[in-house]
gemmi code that builds the backbone of each chain (N, CA, C; Angstrom):
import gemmi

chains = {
    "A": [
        ("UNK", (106.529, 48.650, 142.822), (105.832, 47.841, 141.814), (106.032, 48.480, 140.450)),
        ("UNK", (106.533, 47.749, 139.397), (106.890, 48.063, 138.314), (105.326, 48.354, 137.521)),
        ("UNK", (104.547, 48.066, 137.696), (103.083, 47.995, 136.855), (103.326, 46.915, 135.979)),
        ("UNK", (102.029, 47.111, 134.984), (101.873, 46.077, 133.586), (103.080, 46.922, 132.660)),
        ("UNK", (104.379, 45.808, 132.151), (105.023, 46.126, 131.412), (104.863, 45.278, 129.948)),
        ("UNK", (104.648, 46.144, 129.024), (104.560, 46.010, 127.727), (105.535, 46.049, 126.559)),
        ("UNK", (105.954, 45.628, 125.534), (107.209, 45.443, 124.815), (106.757, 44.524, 123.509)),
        ("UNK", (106.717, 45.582, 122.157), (107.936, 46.662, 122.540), (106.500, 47.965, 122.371)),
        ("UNK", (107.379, 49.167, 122.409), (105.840, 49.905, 122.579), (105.752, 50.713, 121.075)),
        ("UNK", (106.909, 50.645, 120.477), (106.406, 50.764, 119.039), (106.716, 49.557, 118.114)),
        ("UNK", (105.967, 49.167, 117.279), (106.209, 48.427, 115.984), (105.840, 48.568, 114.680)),
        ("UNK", (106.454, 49.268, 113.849), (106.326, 49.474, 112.629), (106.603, 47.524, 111.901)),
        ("UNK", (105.592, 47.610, 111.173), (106.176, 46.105, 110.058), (105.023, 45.991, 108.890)),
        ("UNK", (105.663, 45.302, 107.698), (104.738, 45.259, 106.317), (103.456, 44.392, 106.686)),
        ("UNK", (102.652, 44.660, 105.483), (101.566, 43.830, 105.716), (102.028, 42.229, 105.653)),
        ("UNK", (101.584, 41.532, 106.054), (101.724, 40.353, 105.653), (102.836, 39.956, 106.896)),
        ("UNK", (103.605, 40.326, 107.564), (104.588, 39.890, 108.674), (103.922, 39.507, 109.982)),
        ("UNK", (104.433, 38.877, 110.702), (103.423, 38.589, 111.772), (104.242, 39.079, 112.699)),
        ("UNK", (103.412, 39.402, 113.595), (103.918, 40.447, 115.347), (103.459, 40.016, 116.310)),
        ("UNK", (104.265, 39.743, 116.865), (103.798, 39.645, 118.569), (104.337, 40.503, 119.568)),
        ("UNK", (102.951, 40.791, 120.574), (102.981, 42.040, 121.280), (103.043, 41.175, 122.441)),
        ("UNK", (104.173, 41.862, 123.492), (104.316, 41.118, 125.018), (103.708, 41.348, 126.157)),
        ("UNK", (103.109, 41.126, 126.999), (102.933, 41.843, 128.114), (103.497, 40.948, 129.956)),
        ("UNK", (103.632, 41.433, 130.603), (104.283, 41.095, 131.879), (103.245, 41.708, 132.611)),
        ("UNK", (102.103, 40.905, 133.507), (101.468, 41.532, 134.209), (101.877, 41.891, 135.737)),
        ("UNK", (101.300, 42.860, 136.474), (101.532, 43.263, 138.029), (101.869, 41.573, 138.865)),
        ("UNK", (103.071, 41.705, 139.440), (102.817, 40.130, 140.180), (101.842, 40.331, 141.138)),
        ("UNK", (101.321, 38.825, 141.149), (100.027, 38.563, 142.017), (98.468, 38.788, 141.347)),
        ("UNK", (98.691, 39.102, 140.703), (97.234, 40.055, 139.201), (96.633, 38.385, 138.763)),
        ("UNK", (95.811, 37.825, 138.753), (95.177, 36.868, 138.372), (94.078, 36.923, 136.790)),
        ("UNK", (93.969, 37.873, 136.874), (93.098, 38.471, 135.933), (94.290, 39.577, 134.934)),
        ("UNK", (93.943, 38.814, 133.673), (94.670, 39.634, 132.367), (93.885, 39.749, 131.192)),
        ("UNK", (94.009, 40.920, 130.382), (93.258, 41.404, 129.325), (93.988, 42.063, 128.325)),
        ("UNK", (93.461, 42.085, 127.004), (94.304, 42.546, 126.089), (92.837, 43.542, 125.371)),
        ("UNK", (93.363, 44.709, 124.973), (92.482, 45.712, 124.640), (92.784, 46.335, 123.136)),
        ("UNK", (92.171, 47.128, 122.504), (92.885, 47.686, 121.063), (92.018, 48.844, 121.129)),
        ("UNK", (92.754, 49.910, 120.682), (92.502, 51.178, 121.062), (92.794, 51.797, 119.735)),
        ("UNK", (91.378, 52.294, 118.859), (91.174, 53.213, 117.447), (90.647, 54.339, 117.271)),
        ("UNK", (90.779, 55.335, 116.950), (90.007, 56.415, 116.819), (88.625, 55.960, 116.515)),
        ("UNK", (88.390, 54.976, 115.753), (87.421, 54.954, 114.986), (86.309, 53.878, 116.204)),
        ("UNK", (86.785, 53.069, 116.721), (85.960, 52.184, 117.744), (86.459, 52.267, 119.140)),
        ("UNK", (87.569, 53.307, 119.641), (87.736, 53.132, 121.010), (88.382, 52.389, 121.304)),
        ("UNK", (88.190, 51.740, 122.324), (88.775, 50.845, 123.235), (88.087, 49.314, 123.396)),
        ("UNK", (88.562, 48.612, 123.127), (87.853, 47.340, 122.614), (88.522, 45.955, 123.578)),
        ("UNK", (87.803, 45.167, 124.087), (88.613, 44.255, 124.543), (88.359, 43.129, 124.039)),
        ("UNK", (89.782, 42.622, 123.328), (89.992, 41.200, 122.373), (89.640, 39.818, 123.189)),
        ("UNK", (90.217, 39.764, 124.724), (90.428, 39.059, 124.977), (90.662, 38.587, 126.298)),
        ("UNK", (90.370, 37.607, 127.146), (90.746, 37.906, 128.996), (91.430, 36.253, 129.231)),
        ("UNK", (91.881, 36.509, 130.519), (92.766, 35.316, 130.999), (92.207, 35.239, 132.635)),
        ("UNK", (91.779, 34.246, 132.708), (91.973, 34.019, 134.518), (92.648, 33.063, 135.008)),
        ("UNK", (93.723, 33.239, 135.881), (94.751, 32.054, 136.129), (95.161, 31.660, 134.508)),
        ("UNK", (95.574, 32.427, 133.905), (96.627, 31.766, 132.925), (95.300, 30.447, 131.893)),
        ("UNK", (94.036, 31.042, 131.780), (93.522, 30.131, 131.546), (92.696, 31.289, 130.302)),
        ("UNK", (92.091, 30.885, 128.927), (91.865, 32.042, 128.160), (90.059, 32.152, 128.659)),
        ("UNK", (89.385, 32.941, 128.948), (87.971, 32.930, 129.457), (86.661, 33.555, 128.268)),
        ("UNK", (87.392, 33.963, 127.695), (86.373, 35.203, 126.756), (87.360, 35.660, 125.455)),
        ("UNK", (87.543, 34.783, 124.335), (88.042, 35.284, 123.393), (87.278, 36.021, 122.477)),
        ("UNK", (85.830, 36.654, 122.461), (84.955, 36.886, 121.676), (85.338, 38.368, 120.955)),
        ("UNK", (86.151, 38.822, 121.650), (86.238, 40.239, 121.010), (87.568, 40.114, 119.650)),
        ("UNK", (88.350, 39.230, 120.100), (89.634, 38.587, 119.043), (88.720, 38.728, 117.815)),
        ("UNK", (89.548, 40.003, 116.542), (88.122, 40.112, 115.237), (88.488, 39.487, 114.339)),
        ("UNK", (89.269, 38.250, 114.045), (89.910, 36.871, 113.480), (90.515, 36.391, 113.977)),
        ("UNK", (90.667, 35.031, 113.000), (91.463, 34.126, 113.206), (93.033, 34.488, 113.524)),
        ("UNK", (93.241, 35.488, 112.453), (94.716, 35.904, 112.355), (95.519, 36.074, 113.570)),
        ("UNK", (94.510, 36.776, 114.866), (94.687, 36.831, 116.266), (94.711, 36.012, 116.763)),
        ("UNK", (95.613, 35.744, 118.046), (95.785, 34.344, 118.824), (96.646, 35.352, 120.481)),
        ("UNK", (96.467, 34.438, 120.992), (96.623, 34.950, 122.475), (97.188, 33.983, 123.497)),
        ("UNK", (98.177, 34.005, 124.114), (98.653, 32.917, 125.181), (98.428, 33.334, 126.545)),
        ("UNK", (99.044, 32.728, 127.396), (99.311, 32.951, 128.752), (99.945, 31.619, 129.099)),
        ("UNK", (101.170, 31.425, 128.791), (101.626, 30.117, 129.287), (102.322, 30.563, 130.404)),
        ("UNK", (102.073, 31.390, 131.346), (102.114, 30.870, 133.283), (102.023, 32.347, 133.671)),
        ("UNK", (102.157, 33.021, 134.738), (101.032, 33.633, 135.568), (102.384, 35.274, 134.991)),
        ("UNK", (103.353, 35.109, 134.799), (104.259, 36.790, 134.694), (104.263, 37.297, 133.354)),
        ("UNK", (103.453, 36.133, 132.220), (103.475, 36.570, 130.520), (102.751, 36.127, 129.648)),
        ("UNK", (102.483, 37.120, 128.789), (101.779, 36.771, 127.821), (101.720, 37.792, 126.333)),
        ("UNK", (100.853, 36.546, 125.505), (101.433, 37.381, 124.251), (100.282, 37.906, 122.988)),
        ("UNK", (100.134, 38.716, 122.782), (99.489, 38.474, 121.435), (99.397, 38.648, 120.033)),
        ("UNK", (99.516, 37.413, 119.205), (100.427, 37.770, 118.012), (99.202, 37.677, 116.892)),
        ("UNK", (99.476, 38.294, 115.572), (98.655, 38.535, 114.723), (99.663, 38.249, 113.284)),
        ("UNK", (98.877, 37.207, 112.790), (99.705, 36.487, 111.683), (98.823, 35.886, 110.531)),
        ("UNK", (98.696, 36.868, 109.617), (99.503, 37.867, 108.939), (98.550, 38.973, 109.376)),
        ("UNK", (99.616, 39.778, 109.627), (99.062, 41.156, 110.007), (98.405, 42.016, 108.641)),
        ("UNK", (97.552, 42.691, 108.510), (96.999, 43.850, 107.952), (97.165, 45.304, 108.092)),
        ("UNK", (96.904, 46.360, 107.238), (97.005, 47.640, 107.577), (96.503, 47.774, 108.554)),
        ("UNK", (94.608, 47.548, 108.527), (93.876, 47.713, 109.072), (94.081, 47.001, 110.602)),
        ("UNK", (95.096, 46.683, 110.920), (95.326, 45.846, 112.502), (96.041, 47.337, 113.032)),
        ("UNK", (96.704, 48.135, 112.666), (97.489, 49.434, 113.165), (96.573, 49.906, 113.929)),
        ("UNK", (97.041, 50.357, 115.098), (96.269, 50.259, 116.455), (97.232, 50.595, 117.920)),
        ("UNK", (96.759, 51.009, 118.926), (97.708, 50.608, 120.125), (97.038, 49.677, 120.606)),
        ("UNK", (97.724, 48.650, 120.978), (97.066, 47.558, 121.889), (97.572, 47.377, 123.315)),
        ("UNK", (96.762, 47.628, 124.345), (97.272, 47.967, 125.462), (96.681, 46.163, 126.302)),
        ("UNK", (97.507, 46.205, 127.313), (97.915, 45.039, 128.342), (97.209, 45.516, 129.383)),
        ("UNK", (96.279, 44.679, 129.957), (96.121, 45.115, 131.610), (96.118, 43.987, 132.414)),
        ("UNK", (95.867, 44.209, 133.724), (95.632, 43.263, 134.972), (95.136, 43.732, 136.115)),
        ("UNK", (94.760, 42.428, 136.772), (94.132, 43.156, 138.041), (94.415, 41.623, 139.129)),
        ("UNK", (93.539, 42.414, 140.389), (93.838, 41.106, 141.004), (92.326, 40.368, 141.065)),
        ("UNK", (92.776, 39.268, 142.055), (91.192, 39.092, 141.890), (90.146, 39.028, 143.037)),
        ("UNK", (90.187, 40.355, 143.916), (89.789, 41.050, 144.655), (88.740, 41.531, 144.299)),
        ("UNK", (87.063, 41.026, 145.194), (86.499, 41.737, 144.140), (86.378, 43.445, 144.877)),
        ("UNK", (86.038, 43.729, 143.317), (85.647, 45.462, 142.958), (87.127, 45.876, 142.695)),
        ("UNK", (88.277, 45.797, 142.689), (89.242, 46.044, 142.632), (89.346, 46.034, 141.407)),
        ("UNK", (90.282, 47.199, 140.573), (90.288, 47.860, 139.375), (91.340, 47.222, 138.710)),
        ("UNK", (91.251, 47.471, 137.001), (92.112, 47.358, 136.291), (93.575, 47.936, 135.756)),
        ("UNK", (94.811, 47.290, 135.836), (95.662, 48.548, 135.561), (96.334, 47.904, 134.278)),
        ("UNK", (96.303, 49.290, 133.671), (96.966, 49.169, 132.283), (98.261, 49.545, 132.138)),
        ("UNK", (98.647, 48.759, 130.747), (100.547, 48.967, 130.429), (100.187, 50.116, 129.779)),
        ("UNK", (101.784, 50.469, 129.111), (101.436, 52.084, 128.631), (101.168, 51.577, 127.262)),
        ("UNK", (100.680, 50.546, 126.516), (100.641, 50.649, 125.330), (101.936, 50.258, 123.759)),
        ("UNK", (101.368, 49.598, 122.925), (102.129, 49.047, 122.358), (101.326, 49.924, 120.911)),
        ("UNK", (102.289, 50.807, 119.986), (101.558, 51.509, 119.245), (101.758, 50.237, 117.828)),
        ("UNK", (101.301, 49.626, 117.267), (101.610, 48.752, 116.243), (100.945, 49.486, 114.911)),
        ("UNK", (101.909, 49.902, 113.510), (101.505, 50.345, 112.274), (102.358, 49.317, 111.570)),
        ("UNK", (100.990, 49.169, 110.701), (100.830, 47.698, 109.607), (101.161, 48.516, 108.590)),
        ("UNK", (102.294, 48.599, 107.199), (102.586, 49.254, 106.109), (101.954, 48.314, 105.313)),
    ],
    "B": [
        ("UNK", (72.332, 45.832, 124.359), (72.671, 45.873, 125.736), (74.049, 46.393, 126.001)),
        ("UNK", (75.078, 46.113, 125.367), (76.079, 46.021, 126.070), (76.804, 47.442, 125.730)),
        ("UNK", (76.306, 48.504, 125.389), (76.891, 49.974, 125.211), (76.888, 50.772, 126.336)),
        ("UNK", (77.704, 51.593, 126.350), (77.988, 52.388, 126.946), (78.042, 53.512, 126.570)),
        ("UNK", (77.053, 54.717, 126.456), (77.376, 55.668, 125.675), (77.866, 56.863, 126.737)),
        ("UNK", (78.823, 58.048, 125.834), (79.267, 58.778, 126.760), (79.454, 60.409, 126.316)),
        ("UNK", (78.813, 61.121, 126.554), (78.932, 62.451, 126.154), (79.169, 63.946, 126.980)),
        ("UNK", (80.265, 64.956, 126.490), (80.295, 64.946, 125.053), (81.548, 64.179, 124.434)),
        ("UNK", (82.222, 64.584, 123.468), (83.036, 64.306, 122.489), (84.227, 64.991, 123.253)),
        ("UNK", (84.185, 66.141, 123.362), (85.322, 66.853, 123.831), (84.808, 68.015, 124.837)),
        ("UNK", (85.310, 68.597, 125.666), (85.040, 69.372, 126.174), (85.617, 70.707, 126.689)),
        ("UNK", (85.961, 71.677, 126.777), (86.869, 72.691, 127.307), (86.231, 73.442, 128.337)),
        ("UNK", (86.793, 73.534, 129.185), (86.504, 74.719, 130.426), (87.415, 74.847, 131.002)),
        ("UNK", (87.246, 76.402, 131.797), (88.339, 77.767, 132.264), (88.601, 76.825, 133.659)),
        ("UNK", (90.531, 77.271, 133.402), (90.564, 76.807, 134.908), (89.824, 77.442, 136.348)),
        ("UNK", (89.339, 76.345, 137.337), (89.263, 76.562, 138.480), (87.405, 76.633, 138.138)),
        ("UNK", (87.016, 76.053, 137.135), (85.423, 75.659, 136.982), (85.356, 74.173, 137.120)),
        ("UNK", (83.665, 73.746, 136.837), (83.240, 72.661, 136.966), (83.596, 71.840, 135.643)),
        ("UNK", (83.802, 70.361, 135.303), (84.186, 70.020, 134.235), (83.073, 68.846, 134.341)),
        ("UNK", (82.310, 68.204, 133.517), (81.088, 67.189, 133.670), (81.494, 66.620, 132.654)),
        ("UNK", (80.831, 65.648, 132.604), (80.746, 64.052, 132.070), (80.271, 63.058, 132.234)),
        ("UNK", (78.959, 62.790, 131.261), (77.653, 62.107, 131.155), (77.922, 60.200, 130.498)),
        ("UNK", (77.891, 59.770, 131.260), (77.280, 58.166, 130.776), (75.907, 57.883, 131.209)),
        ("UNK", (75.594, 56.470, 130.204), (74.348, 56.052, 130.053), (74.958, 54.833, 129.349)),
        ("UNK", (74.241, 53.859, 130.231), (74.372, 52.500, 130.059), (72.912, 51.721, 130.028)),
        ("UNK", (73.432, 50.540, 129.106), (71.700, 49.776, 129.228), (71.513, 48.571, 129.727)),
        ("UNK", (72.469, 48.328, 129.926), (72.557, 46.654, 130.468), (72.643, 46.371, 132.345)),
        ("UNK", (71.047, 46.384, 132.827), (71.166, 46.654, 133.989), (71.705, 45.696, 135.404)),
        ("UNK", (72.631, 44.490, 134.567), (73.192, 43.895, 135.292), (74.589, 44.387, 135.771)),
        ("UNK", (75.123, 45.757, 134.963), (75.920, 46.355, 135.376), (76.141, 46.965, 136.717)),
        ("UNK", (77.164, 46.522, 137.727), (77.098, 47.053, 139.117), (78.543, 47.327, 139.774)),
        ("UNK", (79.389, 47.736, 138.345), (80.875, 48.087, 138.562), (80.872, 49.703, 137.501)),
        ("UNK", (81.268, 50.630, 137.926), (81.068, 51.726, 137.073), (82.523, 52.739, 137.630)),
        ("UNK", (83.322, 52.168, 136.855), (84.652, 53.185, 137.011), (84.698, 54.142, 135.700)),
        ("UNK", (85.874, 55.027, 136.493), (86.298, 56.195, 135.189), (87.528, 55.850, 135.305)),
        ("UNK", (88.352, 56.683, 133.725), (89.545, 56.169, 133.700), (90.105, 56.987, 132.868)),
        ("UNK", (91.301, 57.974, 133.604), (91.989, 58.798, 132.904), (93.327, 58.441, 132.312)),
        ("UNK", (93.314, 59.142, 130.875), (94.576, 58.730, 129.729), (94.783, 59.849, 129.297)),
        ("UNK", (95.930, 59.827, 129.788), (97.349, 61.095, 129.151), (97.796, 61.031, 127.298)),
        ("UNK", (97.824, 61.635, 126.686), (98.614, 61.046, 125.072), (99.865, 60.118, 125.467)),
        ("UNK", (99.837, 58.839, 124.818), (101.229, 58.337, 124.867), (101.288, 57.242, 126.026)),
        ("UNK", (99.815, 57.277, 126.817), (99.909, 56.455, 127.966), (98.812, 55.312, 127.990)),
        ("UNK", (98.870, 54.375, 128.725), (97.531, 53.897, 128.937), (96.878, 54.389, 130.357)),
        ("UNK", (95.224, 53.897, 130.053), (94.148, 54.593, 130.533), (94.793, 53.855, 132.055)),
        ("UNK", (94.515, 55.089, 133.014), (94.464, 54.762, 134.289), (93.410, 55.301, 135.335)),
        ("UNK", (92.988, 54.080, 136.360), (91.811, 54.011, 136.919), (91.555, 55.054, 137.991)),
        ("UNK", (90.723, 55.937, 137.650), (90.343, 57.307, 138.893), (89.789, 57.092, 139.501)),
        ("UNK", (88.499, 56.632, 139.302), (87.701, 57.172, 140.855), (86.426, 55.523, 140.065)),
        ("UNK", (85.783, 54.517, 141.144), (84.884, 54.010, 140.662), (83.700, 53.671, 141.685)),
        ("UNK", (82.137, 53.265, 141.437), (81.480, 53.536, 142.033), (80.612, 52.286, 141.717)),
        ("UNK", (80.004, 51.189, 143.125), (78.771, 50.304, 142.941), (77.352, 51.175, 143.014)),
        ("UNK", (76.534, 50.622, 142.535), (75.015, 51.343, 142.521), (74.149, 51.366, 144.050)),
        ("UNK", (75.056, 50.516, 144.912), (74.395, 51.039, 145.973), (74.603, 52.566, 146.790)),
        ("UNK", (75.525, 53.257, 146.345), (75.934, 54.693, 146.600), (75.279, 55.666, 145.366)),
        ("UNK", (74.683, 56.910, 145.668), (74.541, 57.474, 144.540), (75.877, 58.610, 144.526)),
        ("UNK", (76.360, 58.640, 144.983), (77.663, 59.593, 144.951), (79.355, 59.073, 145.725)),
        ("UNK", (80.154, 59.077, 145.235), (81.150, 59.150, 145.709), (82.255, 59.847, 145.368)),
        ("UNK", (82.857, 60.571, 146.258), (84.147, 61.286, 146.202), (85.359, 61.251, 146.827)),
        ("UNK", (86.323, 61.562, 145.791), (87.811, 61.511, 145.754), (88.864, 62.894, 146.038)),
        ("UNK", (88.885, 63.344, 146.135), (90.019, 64.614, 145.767), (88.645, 65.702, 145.136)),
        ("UNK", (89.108, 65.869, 144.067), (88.213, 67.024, 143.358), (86.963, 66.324, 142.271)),
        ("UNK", (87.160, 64.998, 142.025), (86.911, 64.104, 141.879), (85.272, 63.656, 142.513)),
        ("UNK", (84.159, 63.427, 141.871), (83.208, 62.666, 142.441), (82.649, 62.123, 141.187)),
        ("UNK", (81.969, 60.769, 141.474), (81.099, 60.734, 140.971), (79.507, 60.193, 141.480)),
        ("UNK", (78.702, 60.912, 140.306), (77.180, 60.970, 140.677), (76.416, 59.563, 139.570)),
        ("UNK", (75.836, 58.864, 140.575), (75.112, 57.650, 139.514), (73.667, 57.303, 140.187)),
        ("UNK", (72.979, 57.602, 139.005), (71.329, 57.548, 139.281), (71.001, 56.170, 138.780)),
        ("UNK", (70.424, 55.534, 139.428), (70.231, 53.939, 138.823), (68.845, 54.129, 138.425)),
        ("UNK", (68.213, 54.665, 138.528), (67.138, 54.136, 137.670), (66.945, 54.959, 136.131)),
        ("UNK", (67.888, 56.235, 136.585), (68.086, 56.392, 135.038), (69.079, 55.931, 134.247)),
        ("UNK", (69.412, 55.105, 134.773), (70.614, 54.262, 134.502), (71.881, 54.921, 133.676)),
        ("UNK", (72.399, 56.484, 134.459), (73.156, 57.320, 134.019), (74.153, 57.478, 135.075)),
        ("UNK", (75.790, 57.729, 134.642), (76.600, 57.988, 135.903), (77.454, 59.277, 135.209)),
        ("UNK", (77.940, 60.285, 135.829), (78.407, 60.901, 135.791), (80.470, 61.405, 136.632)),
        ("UNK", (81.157, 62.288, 135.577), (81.938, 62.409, 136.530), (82.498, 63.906, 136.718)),
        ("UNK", (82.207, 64.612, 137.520), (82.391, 66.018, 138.148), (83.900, 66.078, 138.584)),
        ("UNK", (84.508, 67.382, 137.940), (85.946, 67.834, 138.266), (85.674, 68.789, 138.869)),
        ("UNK", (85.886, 69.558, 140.110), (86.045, 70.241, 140.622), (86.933, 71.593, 140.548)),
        ("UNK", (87.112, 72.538, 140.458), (88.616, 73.575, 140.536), (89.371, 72.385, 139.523)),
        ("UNK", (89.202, 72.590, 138.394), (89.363, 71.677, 136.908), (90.690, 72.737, 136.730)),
        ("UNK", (91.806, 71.797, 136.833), (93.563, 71.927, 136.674), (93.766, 72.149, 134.698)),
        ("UNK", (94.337, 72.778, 134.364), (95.218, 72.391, 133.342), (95.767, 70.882, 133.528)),
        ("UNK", (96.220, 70.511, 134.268), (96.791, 69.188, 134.211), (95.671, 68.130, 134.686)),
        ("UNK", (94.771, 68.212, 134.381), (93.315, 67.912, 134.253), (93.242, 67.305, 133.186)),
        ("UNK", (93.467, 68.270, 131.561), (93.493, 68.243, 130.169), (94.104, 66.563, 129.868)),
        ("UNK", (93.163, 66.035, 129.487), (93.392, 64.105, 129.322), (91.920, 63.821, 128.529)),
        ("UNK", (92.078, 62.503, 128.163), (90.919, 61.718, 127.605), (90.250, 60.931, 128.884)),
        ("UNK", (88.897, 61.091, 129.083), (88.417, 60.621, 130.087), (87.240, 59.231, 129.321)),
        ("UNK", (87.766, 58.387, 129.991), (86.354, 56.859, 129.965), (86.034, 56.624, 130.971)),
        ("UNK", (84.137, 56.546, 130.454), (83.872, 55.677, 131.715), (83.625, 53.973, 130.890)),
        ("UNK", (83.204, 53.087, 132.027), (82.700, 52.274, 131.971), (82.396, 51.331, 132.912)),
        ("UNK", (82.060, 49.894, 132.103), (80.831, 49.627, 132.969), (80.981, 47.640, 133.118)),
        ("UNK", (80.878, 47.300, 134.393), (80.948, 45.529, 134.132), (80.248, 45.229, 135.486)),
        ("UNK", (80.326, 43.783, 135.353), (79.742, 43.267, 136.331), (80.880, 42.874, 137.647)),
        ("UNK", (80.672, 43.189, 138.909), (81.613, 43.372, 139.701), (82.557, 41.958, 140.295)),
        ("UNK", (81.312, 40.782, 139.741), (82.043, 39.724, 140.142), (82.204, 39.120, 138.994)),
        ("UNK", (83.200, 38.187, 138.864), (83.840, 37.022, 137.822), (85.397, 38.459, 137.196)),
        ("UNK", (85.907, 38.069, 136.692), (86.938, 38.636, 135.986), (86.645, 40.282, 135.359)),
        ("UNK", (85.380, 40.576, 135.434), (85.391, 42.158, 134.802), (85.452, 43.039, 133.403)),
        ("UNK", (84.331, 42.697, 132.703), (84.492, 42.139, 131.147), (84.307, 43.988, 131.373)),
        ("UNK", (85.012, 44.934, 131.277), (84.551, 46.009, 131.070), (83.940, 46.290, 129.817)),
        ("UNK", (82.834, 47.156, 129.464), (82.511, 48.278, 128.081), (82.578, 49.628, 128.542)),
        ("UNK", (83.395, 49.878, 127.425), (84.031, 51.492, 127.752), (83.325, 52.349, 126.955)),
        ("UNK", (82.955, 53.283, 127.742), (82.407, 54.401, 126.430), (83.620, 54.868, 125.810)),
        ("UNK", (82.669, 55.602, 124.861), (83.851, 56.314, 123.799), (84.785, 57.343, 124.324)),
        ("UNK", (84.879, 57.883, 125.047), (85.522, 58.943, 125.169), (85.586, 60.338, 125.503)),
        ("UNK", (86.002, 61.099, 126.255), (86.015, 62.389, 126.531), (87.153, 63.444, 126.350)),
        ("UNK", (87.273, 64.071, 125.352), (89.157, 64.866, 125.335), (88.252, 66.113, 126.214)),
        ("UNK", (89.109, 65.912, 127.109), (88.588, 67.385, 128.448), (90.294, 68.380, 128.198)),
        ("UNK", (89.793, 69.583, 127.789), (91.054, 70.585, 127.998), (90.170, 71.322, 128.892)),
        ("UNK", (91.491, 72.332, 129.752), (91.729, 73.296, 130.831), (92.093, 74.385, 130.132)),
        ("UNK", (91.517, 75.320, 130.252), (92.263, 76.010, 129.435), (92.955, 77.035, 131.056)),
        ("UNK", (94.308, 77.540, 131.012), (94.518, 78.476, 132.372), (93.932, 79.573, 132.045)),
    ],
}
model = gemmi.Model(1)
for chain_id, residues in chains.items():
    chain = gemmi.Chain(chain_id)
    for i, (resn, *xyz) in enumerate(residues, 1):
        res = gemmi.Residue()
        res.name, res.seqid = resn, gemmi.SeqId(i, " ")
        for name, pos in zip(("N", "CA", "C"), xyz):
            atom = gemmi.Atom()
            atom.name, atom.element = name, gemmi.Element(name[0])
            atom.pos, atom.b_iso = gemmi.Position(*pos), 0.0
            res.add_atom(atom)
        chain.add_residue(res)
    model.add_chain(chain)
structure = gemmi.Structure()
structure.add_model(model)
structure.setup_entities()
């Protein structure tokens, strides 16, 4: 099993450009999440998917953020127009949907906003 | 409600001692309570996790201790490795529907040999 693969895992780009971050979850994983990870607030979760369906966008901290899942091996999340203040790693996870069964995370997508 | 607090900040201890790590949560519909170790450069991966009907469970060197009515969980390293030295989270969700975790802040645990 390859795990949650993420791409690309660095992105440098100016303010104002828009980025989208990929993720490929574990096959069979029903359950997907997108997280953002700051010195300053931790580990934060933007956003969840069940069956390719969006469930809980409340943590997404604008508009600028947007999030897909158009079918069960991908998904994306792009931020347009990006800010300094978006520089961050934003990490990918999944799970199945087993309950008590845990979350596994990609290694991380380090994104710096110039 | 929905915090997770987690202390300390950082921690250091001699190899082949005890290494601890305190949560406290307030939201007592919580009944999913994993930890989750992260290397620099990696994402967080899932160690050891525990429902509130157990007050202890153990793994390897690994346990953890969770008191429900003080609504505190803990996680104990055993003979604590140099390759131990990681950022440790806990946190905390409800065990059924999709798993909205809240993560505490954080633990940088070094080993020193």
């Amino acid at each position: 099993d390859a795990g949650v693969i993420q791409s690309p895992r660095h992105e440098v780009t100016e303010m104002g450009q828009e980025v989208t971050l990929r993720c490929k979850p574990i096959s069979g994983h029903n359950s997907l999440f997108w997280y953002r990870q700051t010195m300053m607030r931790g580990l934060e979760l933007l956003i969840y998917f069940n069956n390719n369906v969006p469930i809980d966008d409340s943590g997404m901290p604008e508009d600028r953020f947007s999030a897909k899942m158009p079918n069960a091996s991908f998904s994306t999340l792009k931020i347009q127009p990006s800010e300094p203040r978006d520089s961050a790693v934003y990490f990918c996870a999944s799970r199945s949907g087993t309950s008590g069964s845990g979350q596994f995370f990609g290694p991380g997508t380090r994104l710096t906003v110039l | 409600q929905q915090q997770v607090k987690q202390s300390p900040q950082s921690l250091i201890v001699q190899k082949g001692g005890i290494s601890i790590i305190n949560c406290a949560y307030e939201n007592t519909a919580f009944d999913y309570f994993p930890w989750y170790q992260q290397f620099p450069g990696k994402g967080p991966a899932l160690l050891i996790a525990i429902r509130p009907d157990v007050s202890e469970k153990k793994e390897g060197r690994f346990t953890i201790s969770f008191n429900k009515s003080a609504k505190q969980f803990s996680l104990h390293i055993m003979d604590s490795q140099p390759g131990d030295s990681a950022t440790y989270f806990c946190a905390a969700s409800k065990v059924q529907g999709a798993q909205k975790l809240v993560f505490g802040q954080g633990t940088r645990l070094t080993i020193n040999p």
